[in-house]
N, C-alpha and C positions, 0 to 999 in steps of 0.2 A: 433577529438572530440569523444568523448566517449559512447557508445551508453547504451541507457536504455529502460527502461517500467514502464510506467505510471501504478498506479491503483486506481480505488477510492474504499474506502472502508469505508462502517456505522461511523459514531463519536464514539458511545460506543466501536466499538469494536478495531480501532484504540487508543483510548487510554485503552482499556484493555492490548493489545499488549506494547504498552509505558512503562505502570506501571510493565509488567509483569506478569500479569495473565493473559495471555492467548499469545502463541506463535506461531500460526499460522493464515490463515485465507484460507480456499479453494476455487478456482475458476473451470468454469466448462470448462476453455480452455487453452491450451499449447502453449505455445512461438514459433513460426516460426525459431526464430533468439537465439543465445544468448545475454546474455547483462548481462553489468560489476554495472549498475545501477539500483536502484528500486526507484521511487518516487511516493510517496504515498500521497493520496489527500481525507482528510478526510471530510464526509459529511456535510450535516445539523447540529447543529446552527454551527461550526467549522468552515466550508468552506475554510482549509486552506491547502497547498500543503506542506507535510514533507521530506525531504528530509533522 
């Protein structure tokens, strides 16, 4: 099994990121582990988990 990291991140600004305007997003903490996966879980009204 393939290990990842979850993140939830604002609705606007995950689909900023989607569409392309805008190509980052910064967090205030560092990965312990590495990992081959990012699954990303967009907030309010969205509520939905992107892989």
């Amino acid at each position: 099994m393939e290990n990842g990291i979850y993140v939830s991140i604002n609705y606007k600004a995950a689909l900023k990121i989607e569409e392309g305007f805008k190509n980052h997003e910064f967090r205030n903490y560092i990965p312990k582990q590495d990992f081959k996966k990012l699954y990303v879980y967009a907030t309010k009204p969205e509520c939905k988990l992107n892989k």
